[in-house]
Backbone as a ProteinNet text record, in pm:
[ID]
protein_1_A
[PRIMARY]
XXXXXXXXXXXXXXXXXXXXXXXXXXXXXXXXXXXXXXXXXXXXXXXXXXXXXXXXXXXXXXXXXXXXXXXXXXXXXXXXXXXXXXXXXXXXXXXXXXXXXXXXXXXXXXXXXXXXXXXXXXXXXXXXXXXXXXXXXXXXXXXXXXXXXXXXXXXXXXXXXXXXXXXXXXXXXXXXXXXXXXXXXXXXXXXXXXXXXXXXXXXXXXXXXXXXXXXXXXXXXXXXXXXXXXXXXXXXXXXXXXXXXXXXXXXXXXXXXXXXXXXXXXXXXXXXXXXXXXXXXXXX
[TERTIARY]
7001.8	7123.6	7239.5	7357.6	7471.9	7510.5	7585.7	7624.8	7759.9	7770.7	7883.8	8001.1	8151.1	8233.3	8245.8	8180.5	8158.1	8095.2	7990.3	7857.4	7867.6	8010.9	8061.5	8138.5	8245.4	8313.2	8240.6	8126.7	8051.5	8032.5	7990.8	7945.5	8032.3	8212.4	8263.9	8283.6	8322.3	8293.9	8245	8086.6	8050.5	7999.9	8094.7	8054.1	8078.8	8169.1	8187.3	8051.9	7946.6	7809.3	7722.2	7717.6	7701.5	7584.5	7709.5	7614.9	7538.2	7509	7457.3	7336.4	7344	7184.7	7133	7189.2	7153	7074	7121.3	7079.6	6915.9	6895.8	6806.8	6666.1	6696.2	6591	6520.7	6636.7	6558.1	6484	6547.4	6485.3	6369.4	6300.3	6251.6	6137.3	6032.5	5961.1	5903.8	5946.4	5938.3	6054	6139	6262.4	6307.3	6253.8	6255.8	6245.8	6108.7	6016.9	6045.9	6122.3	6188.3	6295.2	6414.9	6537.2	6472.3	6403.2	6327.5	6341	6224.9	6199.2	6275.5	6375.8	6462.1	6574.4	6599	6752.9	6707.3	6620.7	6638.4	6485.9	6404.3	6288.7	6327.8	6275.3	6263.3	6405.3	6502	6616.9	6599.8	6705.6	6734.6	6851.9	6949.8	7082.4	7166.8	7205.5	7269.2	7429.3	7474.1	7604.7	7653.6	7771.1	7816.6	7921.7	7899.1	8034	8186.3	8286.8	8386	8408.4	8461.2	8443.7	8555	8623.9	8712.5	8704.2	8568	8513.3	8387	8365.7	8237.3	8291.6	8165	8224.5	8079	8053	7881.5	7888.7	7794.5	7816	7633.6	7607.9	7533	7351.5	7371.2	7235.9	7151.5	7165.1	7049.7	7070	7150.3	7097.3	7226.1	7330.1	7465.3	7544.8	7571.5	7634.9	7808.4	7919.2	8036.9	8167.4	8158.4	8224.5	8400.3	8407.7	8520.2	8611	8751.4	8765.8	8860.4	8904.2	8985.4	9105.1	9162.9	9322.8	9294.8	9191.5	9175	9143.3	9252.4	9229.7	9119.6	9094.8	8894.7	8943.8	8905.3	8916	8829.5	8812	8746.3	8596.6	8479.1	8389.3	8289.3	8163.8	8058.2	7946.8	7936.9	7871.3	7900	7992.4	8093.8	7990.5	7951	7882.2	7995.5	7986.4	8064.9	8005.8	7984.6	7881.7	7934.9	8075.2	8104.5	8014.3	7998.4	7888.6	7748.3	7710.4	7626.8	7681.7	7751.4	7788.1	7874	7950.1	7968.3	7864.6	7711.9	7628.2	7564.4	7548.1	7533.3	7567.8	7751.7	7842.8	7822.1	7787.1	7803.5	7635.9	7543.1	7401.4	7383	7489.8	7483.7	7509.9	7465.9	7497.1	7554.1	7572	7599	7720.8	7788.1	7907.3	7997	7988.8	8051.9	8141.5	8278.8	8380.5	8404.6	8387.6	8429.4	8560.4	8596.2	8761.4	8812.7	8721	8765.5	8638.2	8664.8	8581.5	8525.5	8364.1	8380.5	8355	8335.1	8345.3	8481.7	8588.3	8762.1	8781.1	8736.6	8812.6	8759.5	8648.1	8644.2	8672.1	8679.7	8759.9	8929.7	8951.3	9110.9	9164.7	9118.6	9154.2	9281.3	9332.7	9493.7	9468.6	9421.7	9382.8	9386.1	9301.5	9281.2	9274.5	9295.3	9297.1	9162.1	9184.1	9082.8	9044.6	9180.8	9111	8984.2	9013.4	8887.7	8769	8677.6	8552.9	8450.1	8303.8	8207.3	8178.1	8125.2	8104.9	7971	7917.4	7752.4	7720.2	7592.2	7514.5	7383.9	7347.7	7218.8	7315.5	7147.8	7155.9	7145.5	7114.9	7133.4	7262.3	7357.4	7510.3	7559	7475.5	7457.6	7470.8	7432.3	7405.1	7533.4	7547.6	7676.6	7798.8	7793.8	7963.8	8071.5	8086	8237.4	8317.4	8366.1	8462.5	8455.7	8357.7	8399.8	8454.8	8390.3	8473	8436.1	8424.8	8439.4	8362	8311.6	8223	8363	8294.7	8393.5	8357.7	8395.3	8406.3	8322.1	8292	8289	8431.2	8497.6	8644.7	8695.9	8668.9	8743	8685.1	8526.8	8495.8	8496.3	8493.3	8557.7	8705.6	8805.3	8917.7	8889.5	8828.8	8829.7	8785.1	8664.2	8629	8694.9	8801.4	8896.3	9012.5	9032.8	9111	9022.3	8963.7	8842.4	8912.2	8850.3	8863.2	8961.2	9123.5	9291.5	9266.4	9226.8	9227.2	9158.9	9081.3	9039.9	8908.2	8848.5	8718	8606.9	8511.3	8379.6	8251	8211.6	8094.1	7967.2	7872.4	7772.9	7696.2	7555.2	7494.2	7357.6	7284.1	7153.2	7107.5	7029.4	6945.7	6970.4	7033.8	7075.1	7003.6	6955.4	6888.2	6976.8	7031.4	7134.6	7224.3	7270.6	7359.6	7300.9	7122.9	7130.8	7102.1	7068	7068.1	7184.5	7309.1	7430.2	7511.7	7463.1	7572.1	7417.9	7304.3	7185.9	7135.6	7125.3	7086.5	6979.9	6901.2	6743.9	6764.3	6699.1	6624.2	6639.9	6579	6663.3	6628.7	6548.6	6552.1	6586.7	6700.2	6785.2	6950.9	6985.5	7083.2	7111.3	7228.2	7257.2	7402.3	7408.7	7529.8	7654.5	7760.8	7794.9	7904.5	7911.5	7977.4	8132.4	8239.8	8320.9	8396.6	8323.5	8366.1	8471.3	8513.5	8628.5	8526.9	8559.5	8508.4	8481.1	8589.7	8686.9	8583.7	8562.3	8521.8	8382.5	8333.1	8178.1	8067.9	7990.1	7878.3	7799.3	7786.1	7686.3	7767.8	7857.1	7845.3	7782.1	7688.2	7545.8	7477.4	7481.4	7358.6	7293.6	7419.1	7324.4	7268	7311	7233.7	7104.6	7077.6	6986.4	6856.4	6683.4	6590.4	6563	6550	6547.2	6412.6	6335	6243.5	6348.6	6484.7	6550.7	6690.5	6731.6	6842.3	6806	6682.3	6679.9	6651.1	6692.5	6675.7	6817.7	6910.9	7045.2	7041.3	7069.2	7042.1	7188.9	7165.9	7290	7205.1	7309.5	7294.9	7205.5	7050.6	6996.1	7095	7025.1	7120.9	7222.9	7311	7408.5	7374.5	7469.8	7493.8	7600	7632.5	7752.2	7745.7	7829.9	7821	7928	7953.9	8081.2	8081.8	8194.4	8251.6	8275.6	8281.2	8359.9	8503.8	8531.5	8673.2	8727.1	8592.6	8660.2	8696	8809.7	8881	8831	8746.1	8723.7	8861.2	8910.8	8956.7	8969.6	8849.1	8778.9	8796.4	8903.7	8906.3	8843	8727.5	8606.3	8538.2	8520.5	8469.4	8578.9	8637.8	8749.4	8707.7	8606.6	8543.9	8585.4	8570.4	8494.9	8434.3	8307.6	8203.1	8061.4	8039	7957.7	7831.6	7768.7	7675.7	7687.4	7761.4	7859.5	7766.9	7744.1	7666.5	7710.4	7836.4	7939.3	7966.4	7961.9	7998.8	8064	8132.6	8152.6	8028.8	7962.6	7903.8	7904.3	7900.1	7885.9	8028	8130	8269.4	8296.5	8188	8259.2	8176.4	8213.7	8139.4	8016.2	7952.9	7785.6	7767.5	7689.4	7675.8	7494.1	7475	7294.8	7246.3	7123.8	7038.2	7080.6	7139	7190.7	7288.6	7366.7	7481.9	7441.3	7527.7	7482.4	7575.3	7628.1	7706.2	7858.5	7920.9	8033.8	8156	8104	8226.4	8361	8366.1	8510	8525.7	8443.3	8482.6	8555.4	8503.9	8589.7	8757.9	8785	8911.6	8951.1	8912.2	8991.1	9020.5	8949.4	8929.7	9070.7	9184	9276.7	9308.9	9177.1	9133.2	9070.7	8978.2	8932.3	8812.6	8750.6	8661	8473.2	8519.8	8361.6	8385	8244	8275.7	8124.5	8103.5	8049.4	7997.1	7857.3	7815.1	7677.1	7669.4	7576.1	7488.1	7370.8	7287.1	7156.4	7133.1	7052.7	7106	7057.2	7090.3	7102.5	7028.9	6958.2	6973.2	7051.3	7106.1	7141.6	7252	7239.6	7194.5	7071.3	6962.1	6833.6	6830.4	6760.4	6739.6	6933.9	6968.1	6983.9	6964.5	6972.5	6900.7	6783.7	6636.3	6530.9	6609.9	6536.5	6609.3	6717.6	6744	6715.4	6702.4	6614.5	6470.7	6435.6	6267.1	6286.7	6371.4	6398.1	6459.1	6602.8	6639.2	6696.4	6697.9	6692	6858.2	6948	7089.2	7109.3	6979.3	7049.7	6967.9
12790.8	12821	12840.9	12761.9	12805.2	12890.1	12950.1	13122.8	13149.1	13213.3	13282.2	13313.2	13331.8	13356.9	13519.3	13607.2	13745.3	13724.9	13633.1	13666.5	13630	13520	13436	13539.7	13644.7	13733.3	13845.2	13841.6	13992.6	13940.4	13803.2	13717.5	13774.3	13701.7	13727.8	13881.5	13977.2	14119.8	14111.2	14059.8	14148.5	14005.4	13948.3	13844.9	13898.6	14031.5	14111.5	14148.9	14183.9	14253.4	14151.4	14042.5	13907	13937.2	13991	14006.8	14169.1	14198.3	14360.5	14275.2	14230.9	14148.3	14055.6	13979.9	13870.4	13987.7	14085.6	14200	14207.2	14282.9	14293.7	14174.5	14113.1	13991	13991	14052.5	14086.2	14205.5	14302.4	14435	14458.6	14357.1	14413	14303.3	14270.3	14175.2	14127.7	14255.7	14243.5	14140.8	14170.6	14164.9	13999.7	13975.5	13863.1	13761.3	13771.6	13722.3	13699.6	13792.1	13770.4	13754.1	13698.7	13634.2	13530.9	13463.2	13303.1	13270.7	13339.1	13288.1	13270.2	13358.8	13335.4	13254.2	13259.5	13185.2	13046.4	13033.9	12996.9	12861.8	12843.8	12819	12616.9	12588	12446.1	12373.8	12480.5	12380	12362.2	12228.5	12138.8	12126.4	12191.4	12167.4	12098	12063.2	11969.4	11968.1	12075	12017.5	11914.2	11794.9	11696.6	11708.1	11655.9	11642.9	11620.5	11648.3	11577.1	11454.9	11353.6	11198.6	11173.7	11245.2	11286.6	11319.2	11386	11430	11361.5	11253.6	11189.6	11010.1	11001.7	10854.7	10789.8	10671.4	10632.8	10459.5	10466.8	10319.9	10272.7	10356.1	10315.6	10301.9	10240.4	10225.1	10346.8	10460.9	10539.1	10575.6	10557.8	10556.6	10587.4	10570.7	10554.5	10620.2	10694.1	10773.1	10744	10733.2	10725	10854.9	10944.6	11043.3	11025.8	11144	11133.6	11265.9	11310.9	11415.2	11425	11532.2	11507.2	11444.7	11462	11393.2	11233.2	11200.9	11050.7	10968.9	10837.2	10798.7	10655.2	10746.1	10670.6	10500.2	10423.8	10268.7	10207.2	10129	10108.3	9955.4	10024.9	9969.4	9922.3	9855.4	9784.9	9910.7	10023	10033.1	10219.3	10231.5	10383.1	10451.9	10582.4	10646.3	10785.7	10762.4	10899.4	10927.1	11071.5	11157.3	11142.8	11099	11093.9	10984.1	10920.5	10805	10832.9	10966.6	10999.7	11048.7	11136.8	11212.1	11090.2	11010.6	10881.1	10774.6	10758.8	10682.3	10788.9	10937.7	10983.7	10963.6	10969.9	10974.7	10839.9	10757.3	10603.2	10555.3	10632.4	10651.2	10698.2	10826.1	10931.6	10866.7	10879.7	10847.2	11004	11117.8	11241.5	11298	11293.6	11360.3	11450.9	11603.8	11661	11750	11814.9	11837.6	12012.2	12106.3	12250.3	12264.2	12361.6	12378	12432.2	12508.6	12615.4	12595	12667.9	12673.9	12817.6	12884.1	13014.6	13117.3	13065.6	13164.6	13181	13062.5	13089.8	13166.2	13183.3	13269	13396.6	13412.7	13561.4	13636.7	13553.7	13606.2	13576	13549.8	13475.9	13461.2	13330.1	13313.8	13222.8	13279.1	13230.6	13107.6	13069.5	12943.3	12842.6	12783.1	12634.5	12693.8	12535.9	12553.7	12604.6	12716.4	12747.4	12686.5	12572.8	12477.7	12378.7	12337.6	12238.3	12247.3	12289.5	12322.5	12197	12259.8	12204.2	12035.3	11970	11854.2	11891.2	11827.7	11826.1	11701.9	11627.1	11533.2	11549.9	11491.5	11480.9	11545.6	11542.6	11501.8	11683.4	11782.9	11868.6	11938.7	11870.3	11940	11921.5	11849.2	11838.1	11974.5	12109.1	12261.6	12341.3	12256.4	12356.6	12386.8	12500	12528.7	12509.6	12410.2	12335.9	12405.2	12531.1	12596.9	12600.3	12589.4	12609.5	12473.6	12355.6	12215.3	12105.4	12009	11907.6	11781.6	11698.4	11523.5	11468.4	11364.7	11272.6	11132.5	11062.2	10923.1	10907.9	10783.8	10847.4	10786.8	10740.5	10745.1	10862.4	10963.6	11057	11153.7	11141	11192.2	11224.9	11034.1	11008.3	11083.7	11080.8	11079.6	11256.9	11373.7	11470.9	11483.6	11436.2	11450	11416.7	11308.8	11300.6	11380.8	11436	11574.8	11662	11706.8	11827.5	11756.3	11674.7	11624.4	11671.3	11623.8	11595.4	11763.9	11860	12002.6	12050.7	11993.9	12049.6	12112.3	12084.5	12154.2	12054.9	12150.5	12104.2	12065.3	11941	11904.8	11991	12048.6	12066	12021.5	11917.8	11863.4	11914.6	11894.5	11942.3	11953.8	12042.4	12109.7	12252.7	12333.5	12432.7	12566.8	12608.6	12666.2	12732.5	12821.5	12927	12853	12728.6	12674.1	12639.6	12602.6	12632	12788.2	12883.5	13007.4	13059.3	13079.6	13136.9	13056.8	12882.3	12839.3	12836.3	12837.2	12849.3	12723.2	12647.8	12470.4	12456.6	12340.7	12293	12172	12118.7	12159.7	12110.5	12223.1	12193.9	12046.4	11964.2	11867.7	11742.8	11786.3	11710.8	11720	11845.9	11892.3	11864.4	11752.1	11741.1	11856.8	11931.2	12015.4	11894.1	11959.4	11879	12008.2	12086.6	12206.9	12101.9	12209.4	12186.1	12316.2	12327.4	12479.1	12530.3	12636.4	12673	12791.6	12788.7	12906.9	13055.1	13053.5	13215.2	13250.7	13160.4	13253.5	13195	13075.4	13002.9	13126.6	13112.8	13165.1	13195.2	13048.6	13045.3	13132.3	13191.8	13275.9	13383.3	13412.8	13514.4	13392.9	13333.9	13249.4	13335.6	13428.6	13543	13600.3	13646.3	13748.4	13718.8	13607.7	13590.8	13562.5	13591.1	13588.1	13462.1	13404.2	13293.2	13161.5	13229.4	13177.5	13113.4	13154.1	13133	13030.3	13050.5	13040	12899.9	12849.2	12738	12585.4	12690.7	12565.1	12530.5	12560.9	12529.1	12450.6	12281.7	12259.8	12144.5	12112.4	12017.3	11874.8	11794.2	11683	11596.9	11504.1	11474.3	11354.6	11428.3	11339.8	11379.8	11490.4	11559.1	11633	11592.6	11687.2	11710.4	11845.9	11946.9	12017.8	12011.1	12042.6	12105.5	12142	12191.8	12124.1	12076.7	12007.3	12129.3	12036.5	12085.1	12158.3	12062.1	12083.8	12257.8	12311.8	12446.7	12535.3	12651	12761.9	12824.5	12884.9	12994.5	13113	12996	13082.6	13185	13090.8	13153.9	13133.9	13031	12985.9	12947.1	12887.1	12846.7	12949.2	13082.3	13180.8	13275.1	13254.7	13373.5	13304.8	13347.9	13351.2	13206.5	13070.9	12945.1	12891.3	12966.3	12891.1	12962	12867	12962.9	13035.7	12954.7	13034.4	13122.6	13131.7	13218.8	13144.4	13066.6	12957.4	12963.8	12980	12988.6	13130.5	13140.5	13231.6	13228.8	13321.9	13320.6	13350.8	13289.8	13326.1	13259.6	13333.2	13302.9	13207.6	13234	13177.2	13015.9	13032.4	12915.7	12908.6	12847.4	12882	12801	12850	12837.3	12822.1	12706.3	12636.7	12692.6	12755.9	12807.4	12692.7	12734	12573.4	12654.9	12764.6	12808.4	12708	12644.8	12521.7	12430.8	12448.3	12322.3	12230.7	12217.8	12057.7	12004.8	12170.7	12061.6	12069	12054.1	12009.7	12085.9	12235	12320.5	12328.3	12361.9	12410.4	12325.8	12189.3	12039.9	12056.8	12055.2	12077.6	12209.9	12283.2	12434.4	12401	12377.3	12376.9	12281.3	12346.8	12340.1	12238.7	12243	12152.5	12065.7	12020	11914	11900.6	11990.7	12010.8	12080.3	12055	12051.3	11911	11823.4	11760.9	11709.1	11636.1	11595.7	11479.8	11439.1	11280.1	11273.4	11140.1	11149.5	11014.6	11071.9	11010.1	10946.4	10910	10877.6	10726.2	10618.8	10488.2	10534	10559.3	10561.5	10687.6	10794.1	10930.7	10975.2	10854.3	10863.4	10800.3	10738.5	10676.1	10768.3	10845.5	11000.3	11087.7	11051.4	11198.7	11160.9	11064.9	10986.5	10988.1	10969.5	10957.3	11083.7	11231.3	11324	11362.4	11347.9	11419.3	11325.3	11256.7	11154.5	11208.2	11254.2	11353.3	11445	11504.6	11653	11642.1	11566.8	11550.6	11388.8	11374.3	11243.1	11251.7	11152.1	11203.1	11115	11017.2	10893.3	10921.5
7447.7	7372.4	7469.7	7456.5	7535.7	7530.7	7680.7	7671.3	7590	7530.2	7437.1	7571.4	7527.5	7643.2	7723.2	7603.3	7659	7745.2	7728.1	7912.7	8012	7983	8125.2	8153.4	8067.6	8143.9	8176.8	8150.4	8243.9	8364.6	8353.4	8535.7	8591.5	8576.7	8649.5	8702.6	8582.2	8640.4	8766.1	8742	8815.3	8936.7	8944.8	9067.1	9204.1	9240.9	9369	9393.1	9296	9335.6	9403.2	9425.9	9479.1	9623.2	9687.5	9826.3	9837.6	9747.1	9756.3	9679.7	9598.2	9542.5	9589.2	9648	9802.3	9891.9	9922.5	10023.3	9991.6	9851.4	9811.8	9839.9	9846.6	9846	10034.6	10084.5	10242.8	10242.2	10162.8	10181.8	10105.4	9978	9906.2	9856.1	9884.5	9852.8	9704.7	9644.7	9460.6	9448.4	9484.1	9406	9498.3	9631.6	9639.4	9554.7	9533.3	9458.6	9307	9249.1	9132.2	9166.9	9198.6	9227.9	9235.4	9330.2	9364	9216.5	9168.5	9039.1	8892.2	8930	8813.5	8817.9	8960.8	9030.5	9075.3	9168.6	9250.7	9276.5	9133.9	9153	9089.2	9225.9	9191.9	9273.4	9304.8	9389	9497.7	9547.7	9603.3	9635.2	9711.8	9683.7	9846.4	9833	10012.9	9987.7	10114.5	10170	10172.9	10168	10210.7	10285.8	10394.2	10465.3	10395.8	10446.2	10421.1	10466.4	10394.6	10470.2	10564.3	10596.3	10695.4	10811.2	10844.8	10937.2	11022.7	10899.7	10940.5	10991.3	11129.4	11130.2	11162	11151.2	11242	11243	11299.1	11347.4	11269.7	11194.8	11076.5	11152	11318	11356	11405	11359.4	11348	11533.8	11602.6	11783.7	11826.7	11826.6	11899.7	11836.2	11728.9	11647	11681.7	11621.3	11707.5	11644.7	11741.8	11686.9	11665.4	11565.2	11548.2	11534.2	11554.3	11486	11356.8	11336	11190.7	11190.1	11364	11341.1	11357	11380.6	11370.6	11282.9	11246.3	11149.5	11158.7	10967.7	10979.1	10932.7	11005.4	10981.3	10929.6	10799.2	10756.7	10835.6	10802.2	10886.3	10822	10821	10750.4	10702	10842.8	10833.9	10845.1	10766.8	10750.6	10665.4	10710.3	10621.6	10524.8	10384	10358.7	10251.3	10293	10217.4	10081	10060.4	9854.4	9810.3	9875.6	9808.6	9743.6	9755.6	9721.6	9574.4	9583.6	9446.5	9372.3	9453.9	9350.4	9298.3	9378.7	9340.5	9198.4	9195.1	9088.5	8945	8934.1	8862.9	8811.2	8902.9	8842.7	8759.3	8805.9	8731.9	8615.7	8563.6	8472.5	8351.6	8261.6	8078.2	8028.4	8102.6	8054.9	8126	8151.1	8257	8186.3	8268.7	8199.1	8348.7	8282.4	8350.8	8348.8	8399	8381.6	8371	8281.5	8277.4	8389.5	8499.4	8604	8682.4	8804.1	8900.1	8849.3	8831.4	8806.3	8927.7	9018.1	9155.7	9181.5	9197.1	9205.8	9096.9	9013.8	8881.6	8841.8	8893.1	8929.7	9032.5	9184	9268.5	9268.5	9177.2	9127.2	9278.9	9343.9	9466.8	9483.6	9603.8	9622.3	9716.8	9736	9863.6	9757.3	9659.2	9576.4	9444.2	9390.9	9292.8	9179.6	9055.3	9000	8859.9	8884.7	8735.2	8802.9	8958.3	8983.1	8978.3	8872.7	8804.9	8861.8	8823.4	8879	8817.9	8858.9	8773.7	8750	8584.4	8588.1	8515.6	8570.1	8550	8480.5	8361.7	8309.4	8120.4	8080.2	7926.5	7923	7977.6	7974.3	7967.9	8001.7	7949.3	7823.9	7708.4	7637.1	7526.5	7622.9	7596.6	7653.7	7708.4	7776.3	7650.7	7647.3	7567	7577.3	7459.7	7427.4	7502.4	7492.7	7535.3	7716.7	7739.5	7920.8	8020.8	7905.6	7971.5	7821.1	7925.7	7828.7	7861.7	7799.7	7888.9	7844	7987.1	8047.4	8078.3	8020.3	8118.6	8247.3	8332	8489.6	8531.3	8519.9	8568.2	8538.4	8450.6	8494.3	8588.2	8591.6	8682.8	8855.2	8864.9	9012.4	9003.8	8935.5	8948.9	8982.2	8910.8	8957.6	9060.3	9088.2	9254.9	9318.5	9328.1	9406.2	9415.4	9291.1	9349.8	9407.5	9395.2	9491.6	9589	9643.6	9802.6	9838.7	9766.4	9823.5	9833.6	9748.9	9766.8	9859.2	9925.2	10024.2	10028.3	9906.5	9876.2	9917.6	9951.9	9966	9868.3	9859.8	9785.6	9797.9	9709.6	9717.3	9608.8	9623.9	9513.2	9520.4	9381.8	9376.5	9257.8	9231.9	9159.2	9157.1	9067.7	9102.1	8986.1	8980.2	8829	8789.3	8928	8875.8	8727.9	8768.7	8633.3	8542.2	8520.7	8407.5	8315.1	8407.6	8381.8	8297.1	8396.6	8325.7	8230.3	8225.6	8109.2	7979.5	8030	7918.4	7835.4	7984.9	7933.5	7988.6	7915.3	7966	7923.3	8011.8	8095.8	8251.5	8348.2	8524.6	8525.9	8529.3	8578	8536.3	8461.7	8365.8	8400	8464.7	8527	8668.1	8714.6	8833	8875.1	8963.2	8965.4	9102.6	9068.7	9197.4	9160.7	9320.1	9315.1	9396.9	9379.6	9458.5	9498.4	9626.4	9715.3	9813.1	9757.4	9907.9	9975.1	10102.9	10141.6	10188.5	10094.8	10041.9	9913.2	9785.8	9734.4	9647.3	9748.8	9692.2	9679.1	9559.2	9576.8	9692.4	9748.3	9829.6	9999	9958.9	10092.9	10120.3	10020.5	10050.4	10130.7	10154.2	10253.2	10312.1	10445.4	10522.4	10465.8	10356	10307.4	10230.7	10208	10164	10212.3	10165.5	10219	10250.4	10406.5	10414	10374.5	10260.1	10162	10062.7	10036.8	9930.2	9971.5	10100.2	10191.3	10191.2	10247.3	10272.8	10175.8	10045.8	9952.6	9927.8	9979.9	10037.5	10195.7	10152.7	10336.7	10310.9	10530.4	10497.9	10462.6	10499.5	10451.3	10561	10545.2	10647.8	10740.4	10885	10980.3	11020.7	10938.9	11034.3	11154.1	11236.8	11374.9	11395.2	11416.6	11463.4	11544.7	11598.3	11795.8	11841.1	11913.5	12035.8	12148.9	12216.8	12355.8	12406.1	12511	12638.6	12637.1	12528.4	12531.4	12443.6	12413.8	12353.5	12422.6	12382.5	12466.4	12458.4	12351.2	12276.3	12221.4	12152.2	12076	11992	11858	11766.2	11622.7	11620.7	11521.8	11397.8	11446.5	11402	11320.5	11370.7	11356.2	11216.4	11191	11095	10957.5	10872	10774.7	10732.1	10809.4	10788.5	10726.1	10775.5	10788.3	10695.6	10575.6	10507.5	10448.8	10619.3	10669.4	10779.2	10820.5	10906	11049	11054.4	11146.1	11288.7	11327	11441.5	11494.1	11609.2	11654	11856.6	11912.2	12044.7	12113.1	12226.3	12320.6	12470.5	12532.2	12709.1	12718.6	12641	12685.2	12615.5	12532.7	12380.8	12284	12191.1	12033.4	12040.7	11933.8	11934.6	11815.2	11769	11628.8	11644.4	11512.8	11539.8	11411.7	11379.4	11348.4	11159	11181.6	11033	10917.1	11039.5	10983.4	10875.7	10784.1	10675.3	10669.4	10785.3	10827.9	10734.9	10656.4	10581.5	10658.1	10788.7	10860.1	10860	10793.6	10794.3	10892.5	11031.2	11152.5	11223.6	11188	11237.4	11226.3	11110.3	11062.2	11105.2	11149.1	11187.9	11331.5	11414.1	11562	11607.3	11679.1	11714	11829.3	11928.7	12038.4	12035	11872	11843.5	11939.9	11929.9	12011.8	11932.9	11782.8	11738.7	11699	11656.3	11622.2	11504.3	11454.7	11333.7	11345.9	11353.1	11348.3	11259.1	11235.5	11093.2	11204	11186	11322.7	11245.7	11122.6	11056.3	11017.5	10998.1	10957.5	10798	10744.5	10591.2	10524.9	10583.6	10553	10415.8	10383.6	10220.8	10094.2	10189.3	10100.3	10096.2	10177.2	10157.5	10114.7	10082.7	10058.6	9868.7	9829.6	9684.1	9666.4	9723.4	9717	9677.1	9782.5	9748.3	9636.7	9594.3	9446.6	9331.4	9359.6	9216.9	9218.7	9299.2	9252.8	9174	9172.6	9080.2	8966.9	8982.1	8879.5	8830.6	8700.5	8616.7	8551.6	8600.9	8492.1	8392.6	8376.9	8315.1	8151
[MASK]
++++++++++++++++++++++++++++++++++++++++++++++++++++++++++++++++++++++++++++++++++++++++++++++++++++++++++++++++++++++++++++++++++++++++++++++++++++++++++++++++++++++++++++++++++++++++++++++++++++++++++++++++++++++++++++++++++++++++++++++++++++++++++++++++++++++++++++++++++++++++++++

């Protein structure tokens, strides 16, 4: 049964309590164990780069980097992670559009916009309530993801239960989510906090690598609430990317010296990455 609009406004209430119940799941092996299972059982969810950030020379061996002030030229063998969430959109017989983002709108965040709502895929939005969006076309769908992008937000796709939990649709493996995140006020910035039994059904995208040069000052740029696994940090006199990173490339675009940088080192990366979410879920 779809959720009524009172229960979406208790979410938000109480969406500040976020990382105090993320907490719980380290401290408490009951309560792990029930979060998994109620939230979190059966996903699959993958970062995508920004295609801005990403460049490759497609053969799996030679990777050819790039950074953000450089402009991407079009190539045979260009990998960009929207191709995935556009090979979705273009699969789907179900497409549906959120009126709002609901993490921006309970943190009523001043950075992006909080009409750019989630996209969802499969016959399961079917349940979703009229009132929180609407199905769409896939032209209008591309056309919203392409605002996400111009805004600056980040893709995240998957399998997500949490959504069908709080909008109260079935069934998960009928539901494709395709988030579009800032990283001021995404859910998923409990990552740390979360038990990493649960953490890691959040990954990046296969084949990314993100790195630091030579060329960093240590400023720290990188580091001033970024990054949203908090993945980055200063050590021994420049920043340090830990194996925590889920590759969407914010740090790329922050770094002043152009000195992280982003390469997608897999030939077949987003034939993988299409591949493992067609096991879980079905949108057509």
């Amino acid at each position: 049964m779809s959720r009524p609009l009172w229960f979406v406004d208790i979410l938000k209430k109480n969406f500040k309590n976020r990382f105090q119940i993320a907490d719980l799941t380290r401290k408490s092996n009951f309560f792990r164990k029930l979060i998994d299972s109620l939230l979190f059982e059966g996903d699959d969810i993958i970062y995508l780069p920004k295609d801005s950030v990403v460049k490759s020379n497609g053969n799996g061996h030679h990777p050819i980097k790039i950074d953000i002030h450089e402009p991407i030229q079009p190539e045979e063998n260009l990998v960009l992670p929207t191709q995935v969430v556009k090979h979705f959109i273009n699969q789907a017989n179900y497409l549906w559009i959120m009126n709002s983002c609901i993490c921006r709108d309970s943190n009523q965040c001043k950075h992006y916009p909080i009409e750019l709502g989630c996209i969802f895929l499969g016959k399961a939005v079917e349940g979703i309530n009229p009132q929180l969006g609407r199905r769409v076309t896939r032209e209008e769908a591309l056309q919203h993801l392409q605002r996400c992008r111009e805004a600056g937000l980040v893709q995240m796709v998957g399998r997500n239960k949490i959504d069908t939990v709080w909008m109260g649709v079935q069934p998960g493996d009928h539901l494709l989510t395709i988030c579009n995140c800032c990283s001021c006020c995404c859910l998923y910035r409990v990552l740390p906090n979360l038990h990493t039994t649960i953490s890691k059904k959040i990954s990046r995208m296969p084949g990314v690598e993100v790195y630091v040069t030579d060329s960093c000052v240590v400023c720290g740029a990188c580091t001033q609430g970024v990054c949203f696994a908090n993945a980055i940090h200063l050590e021994n006199g420049r920043a340090v990317i830990s194996d925590d990173c889920r590759g969407c490339g914010l740090c790329v675009e922050v770094c002043p010296e152009h000195a992280i940088k982003l390469e997608v080192n897999a030939q077949d990366s987003l034939q993988k990455t299409i591949e493992r979410l067609n096991r879980i879920v079905d949108v057509t």
